[in-house]
N, C-alpha and C positions, 0 to 999 in steps of 0.2 A: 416373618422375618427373624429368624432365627441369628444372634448375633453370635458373632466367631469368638468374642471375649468371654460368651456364656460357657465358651464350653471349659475354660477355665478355673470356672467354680469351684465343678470336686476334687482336683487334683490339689487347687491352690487349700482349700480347706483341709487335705490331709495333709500337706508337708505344714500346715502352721498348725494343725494337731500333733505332728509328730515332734517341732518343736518343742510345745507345750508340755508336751508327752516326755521328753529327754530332762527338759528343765524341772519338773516338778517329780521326777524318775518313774514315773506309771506310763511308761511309752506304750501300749497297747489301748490301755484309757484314754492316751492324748490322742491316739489316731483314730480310734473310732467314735470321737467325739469330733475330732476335724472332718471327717468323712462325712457322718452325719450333717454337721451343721453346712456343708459344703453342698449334701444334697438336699436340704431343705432350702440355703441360697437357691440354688439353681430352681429351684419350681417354683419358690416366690418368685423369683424375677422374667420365669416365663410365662407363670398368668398372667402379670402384668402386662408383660410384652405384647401378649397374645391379645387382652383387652385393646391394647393404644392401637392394636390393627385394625382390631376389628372395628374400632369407631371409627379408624380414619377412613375404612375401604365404604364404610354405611356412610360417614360426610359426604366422602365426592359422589357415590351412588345418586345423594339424595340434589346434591349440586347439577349433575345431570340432571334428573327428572325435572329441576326447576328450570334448566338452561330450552328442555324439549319443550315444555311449557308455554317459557315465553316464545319458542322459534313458532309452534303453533298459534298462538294467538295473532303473533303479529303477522299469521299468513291469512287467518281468517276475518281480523280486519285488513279490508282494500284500503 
């Protein structure tokens, strides 16, 4: 699940590099320091993302195999 606000990150982390960058006057430094920390956001926040999938899609997996389980047993007691 790739979220639309992710893609946000790097852009959003150069223009507040580039801020930075204008305010303290080393605007090349501010920017690739926005850029950076924008594309280090962006991959933190998609292992994570990537995790919460993956345990949610292994939950219901594992919710199935329990729901087949019991539909089994209760056919095999009459």
């Amino acid at each position: 699940m790739y979220n639309r606000q992710m893609t946000y990150l790097i852009p959003g982390g150069l223009l507040v590099g580039l801020g930075v960058g204008l305010w303290i006057d080393q605007v090349a430094a501010g920017v690739m320091l926005g850029l950076g920390i924008g594309f280090l956001l962006s991959a933190f926040m998609g292992s994570f993302q990537f995790r919460f999938t993956w345990t949610d899609r292994l939950e219901s997996r594992v919710e199935e195999l329990e729901a087949e389980m019991k539909e089994l047993k209760h056919r095999s007691n009459p």
